[in-house]
ZALUM-632244 format. One record per residue (C-alpha): residue in three letters; x, y, z. Coordinates in pm, whole numbers, padded with zeros to 5 digits, always signed. Layout:
AlaXYZ ...
REM end
This chain:
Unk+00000+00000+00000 Unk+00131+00362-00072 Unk+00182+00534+00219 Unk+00019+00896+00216 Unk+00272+01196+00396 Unk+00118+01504+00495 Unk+00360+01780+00586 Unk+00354+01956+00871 Unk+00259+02355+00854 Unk+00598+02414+01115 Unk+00828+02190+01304 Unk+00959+02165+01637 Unk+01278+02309+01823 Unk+01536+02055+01786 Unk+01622+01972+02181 Unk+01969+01967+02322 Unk+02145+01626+02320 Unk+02304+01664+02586 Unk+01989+01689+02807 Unk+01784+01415+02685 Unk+01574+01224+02942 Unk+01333+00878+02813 Unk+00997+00958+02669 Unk+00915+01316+02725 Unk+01023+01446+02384 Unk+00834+01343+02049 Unk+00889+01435+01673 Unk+00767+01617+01447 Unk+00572+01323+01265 Unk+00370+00994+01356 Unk+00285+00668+01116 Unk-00104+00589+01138 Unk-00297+00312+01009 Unk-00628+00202+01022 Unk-00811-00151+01072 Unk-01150-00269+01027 Unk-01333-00641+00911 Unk-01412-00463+00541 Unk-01091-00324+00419 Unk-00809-00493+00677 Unk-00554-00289+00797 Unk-00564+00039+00523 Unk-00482+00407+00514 Unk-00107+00407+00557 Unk-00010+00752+00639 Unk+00237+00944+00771 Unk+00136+01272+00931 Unk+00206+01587+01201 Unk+00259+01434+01525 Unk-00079+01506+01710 Unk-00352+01373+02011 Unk-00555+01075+01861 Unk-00957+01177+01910 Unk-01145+00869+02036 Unk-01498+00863+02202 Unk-01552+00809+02580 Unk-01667+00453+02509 Unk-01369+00360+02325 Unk-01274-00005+02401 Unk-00887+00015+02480 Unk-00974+00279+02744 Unk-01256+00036+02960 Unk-01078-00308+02850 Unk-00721-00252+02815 Unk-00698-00424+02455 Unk-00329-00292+02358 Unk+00008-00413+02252 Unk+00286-00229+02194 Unk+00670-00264+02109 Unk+01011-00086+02198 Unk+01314-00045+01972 Unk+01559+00235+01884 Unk+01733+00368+01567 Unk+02062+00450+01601 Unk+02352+00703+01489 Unk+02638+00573+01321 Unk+03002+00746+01333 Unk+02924+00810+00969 Unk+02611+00971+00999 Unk+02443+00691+00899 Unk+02111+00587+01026 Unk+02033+00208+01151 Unk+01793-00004+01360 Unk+01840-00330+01543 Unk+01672-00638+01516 Unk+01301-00397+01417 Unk+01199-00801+01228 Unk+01200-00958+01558 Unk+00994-00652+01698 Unk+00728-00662+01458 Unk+00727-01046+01476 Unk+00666-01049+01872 Unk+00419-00769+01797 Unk+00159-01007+01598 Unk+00232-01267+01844 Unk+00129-01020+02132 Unk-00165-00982+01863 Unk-00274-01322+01892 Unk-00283-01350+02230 Unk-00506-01043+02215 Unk-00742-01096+01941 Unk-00591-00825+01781 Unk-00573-00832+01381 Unk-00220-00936+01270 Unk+00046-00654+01085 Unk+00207-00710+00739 Unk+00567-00737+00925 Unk+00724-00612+00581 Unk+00502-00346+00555 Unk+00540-00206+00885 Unk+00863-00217+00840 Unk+00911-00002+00517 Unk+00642+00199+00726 Unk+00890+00273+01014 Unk+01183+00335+00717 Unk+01038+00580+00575 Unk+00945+00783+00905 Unk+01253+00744+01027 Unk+01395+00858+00726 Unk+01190+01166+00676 Unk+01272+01234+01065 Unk+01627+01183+01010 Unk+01789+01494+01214 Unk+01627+01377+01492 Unk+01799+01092+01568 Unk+02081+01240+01777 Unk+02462+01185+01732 Unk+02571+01243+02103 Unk+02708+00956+02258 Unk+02476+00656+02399 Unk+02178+00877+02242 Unk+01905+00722+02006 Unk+01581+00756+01870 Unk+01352+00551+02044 Unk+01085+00380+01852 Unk+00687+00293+01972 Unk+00501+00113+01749 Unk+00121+00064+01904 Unk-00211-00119+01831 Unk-00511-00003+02017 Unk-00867-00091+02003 Unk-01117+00158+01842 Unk-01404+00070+01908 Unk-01689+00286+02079 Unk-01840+00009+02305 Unk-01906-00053+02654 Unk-01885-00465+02581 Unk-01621-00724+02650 Unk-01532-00820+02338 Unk-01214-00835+02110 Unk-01286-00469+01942 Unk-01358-00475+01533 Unk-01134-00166+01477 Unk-00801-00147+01539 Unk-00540+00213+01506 Unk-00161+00148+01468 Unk+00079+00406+01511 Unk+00448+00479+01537 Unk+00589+00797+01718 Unk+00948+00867+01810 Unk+01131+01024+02051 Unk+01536+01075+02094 Unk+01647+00981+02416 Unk+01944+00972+02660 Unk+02021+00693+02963 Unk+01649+00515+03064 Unk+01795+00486+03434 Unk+01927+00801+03592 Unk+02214+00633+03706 Unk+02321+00496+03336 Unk+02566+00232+03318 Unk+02642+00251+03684 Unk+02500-00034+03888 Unk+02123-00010+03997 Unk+01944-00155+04288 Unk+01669-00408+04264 Unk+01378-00461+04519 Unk+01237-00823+04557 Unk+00911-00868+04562 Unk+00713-01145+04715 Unk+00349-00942+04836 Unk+00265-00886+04459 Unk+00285-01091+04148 Unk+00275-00933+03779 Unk+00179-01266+03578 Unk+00147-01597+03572 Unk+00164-01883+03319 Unk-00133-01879+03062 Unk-00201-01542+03144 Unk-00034-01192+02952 Unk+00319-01219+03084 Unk+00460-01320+02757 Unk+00221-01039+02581 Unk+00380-00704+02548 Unk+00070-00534+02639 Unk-00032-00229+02858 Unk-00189-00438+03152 Unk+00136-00586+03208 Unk+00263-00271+03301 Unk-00015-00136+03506 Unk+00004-00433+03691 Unk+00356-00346+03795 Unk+00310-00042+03946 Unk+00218-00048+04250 Unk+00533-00310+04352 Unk+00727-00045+04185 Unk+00608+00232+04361 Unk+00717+00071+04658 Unk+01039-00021+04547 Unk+01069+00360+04500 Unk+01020+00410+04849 Unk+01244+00169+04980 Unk+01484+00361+04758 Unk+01544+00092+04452 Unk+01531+00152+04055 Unk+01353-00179+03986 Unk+01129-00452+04111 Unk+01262-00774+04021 Unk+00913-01032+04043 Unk+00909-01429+04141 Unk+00638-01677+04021 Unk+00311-01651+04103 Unk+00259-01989+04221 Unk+00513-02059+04458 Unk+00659-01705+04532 Unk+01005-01829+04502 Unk+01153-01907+04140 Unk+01263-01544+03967 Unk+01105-01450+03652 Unk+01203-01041+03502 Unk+01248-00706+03591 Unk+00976-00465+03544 Unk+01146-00321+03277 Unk+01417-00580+03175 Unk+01496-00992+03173 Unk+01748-01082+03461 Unk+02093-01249+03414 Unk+02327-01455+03694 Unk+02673-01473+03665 Unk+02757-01821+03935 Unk+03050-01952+03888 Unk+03152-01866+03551 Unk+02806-01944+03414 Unk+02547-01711+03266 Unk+02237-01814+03364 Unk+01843-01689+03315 Unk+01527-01773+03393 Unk+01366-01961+03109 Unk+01099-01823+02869 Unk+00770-02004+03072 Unk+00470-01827+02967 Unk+00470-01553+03186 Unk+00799-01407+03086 Unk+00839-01183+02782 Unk+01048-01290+02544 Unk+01319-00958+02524 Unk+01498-00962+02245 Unk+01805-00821+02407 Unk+01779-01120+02646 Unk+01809-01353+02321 Unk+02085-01079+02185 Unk+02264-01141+02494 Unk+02227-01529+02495 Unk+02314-01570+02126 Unk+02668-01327+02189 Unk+02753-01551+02511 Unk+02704-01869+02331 Unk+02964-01751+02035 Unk+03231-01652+02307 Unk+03150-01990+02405 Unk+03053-01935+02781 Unk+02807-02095+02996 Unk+02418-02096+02936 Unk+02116-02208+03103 Unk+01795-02072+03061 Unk+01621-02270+03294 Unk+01461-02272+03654 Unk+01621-02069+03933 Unk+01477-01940+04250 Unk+01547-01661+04488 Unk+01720-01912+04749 Unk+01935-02006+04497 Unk+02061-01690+04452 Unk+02083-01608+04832 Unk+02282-01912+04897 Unk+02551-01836+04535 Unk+02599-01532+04737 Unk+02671-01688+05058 Unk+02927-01928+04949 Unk+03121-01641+04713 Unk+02950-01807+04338 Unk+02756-01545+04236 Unk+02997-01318+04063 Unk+02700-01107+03910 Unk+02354-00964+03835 Unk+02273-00720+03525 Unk+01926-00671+03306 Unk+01876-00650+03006 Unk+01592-00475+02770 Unk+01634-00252+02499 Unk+01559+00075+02687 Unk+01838-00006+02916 Unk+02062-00268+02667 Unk+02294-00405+02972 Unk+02195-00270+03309 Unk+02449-00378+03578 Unk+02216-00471+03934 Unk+02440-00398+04239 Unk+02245-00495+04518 Unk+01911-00696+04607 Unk+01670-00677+04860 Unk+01455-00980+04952 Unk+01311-00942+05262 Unk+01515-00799+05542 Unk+01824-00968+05331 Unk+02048-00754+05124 Unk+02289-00870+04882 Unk+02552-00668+04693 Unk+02777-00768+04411 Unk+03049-00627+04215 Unk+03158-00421+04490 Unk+02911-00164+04316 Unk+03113-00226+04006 Unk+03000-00277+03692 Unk+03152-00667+03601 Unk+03321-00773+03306 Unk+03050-01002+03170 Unk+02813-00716+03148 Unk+03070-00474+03073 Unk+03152-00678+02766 Unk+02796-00746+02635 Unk+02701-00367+02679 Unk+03032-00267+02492 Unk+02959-00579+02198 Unk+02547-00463+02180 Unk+02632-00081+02158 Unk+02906-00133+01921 Unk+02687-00339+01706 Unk+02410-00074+01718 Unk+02618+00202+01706 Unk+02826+00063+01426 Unk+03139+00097+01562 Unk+03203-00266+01490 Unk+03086-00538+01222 Unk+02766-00745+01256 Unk+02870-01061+01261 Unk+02482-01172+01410 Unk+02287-00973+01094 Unk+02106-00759+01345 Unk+02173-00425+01154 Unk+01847-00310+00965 Unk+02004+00003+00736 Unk+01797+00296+00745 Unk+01991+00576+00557 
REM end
């Protein structure tokens, strides 16, 4: 489908780099596209940023029916423009569709979609260092309807927005907060979904985490309360004794695709992995007996985020001497340089842009 561009009558201040926060400044421009059971998914368009007008009624405000996806384009030294891994987005977008009875994208399409608006909003993608543009593709339900149902009309969009660090503390370590009061998801529900009620169903957890004074909650099962599962905003890595391990992709764990970034780069340096089961006593006793050598996230806000301490309970453990450790020193340097092109692409994650 052609994909219709309306200019904009003016455009926006460009911001200073240097003073970039996450998610507070947008572009000039925003992709739309339509859905409903006649024509499919029509009316391409790429238009003036602006407020989408929906009725009271409309469904993703009552029910919640949403995905959405993350991913960033990125500055080369050369002034080139390029994205990272945007297929796998779009792919774990429809299967977040599924799971919501939301109408499937054209992945190609999409994706020549997102080219071209990242292309037309080229000077905003910023050239400081460990800058990007930051990508949000999003499906919402249209439809005016006080009902639970799966909605029959559907709007995509795409808006941007450069960005800095996603943690104010950057690279440096960060401290996680344990959870065991509240749960986010369990298996056969929307943990695996990238959807909006996911998130909302972190927040209170993280708002105490907040007042405890840590960055992150890091959740455990729903069932028993014990085996670890994510981050609110990231997967969760364990360096014990030379071995990288994670918890395994179970249903109610979304499937990041830095996490498989990061598992694909340690298996070709030939270290370690095990994606498998792992619970919080686990990691209490590696800590006791000197094994656990680390703890970092991972997400694409974020990339590698180093973890310096947890809290579980009234226990607090700290790693790295507040250090940022070589494992996750090395896979932030290898990601970045990939993204950044400062290095080759030896995985064929590097979508060109411009």
């Amino acid at each position: 489908m052609p994909i219709q561009i309306r200019k904009a009558d003016q455009l926006k201040p460009q911001p200073d780099q240097s003073k970039l926060g996450f998610g507070t400044i947008f572009t000039d421009y925003m992709f739309n596209m339509d859905y409903n059971p006649d024509k499919g998914w029509h009316h391409p368009r790429i238009e003036p940023f602006a407020p989408i007008s929906m009725d009271p009624s409309t469904m993703v405000l009552h029910y919640g029916q949403s995905v959405f996806e993350g991913l960033k384009a990125y500055r080369t030294g050369s002034g080139a423009v390029q994205l990272f891994r945007p297929r796998d987005n779009f792919k774990r977008m429809n299967r977040s569709c599924r799971m919501l009875c939301i109408p499937e994208i054209d992945e190609a399409a999409v994706l020549d979609a997102l080219k071209q608006l990242v292309s037309l909003e080229n000077k905003w993608v910023p050239s400081a260092e460990e800058t990007s543009l930051y990508i949000r593709p999003t499906i919402i339900a249209m439809d005016p309807y006080l009902g639970v149902r799966a909605s029959f009309t559907y709007r995509f969009f795409i808006i941007l927005s450069p960005v800095g660090a996603y943690y104010p503390e950057g690279f440096d370590p960060v401290k996680i907060w344990v959870s065991d009061d509240h749960v986010r998801a369990v298996r056969g529900g929307m943990g695996e979904a990238k959807t909006a009620g996911n998130y909302a169903a972190s927040l209170l957890a993280g708002d105490k985490a907040h007042q405890e004074g840590y960055t992150q909650v890091l959740w455990l099962d729903g069932i028993t309360r014990k085996n670890i599962e994510e981050v609110g905003s990231m997967n969760i890595f364990f360096v014990i004794d030379d071995e990288l391990i994670t918890p395994a992709l179970n249903g109610s764990i979304l499937p990041g695709i830095t996490r498989d970034s990061v598992l694909a780069l340690a298996r070709s340096w030939d270290m370690k992995v095990t994606e498998g089961q792992i619970s919080i006593d686990e990691i209490i006793s590696a800590h006791a007996s000197g094994r656990l050598q680390e703890i970092f996230g991972s997400g694409t806000a974020a990339v590698i985020s180093p973890v310096g301490e947890l809290k579980y309970g009234d226990q607090i453990i700290s790693v790295t001497d507040g250090k940022v450790g070589p494992v996750a020193q090395k896979l932030y340097q290898t990601i970045t340089d990939i993204q950044y092109g400062r290095c080759e692409d030896p995985m064929g994650w590097v979508e060109p842009v411009s």
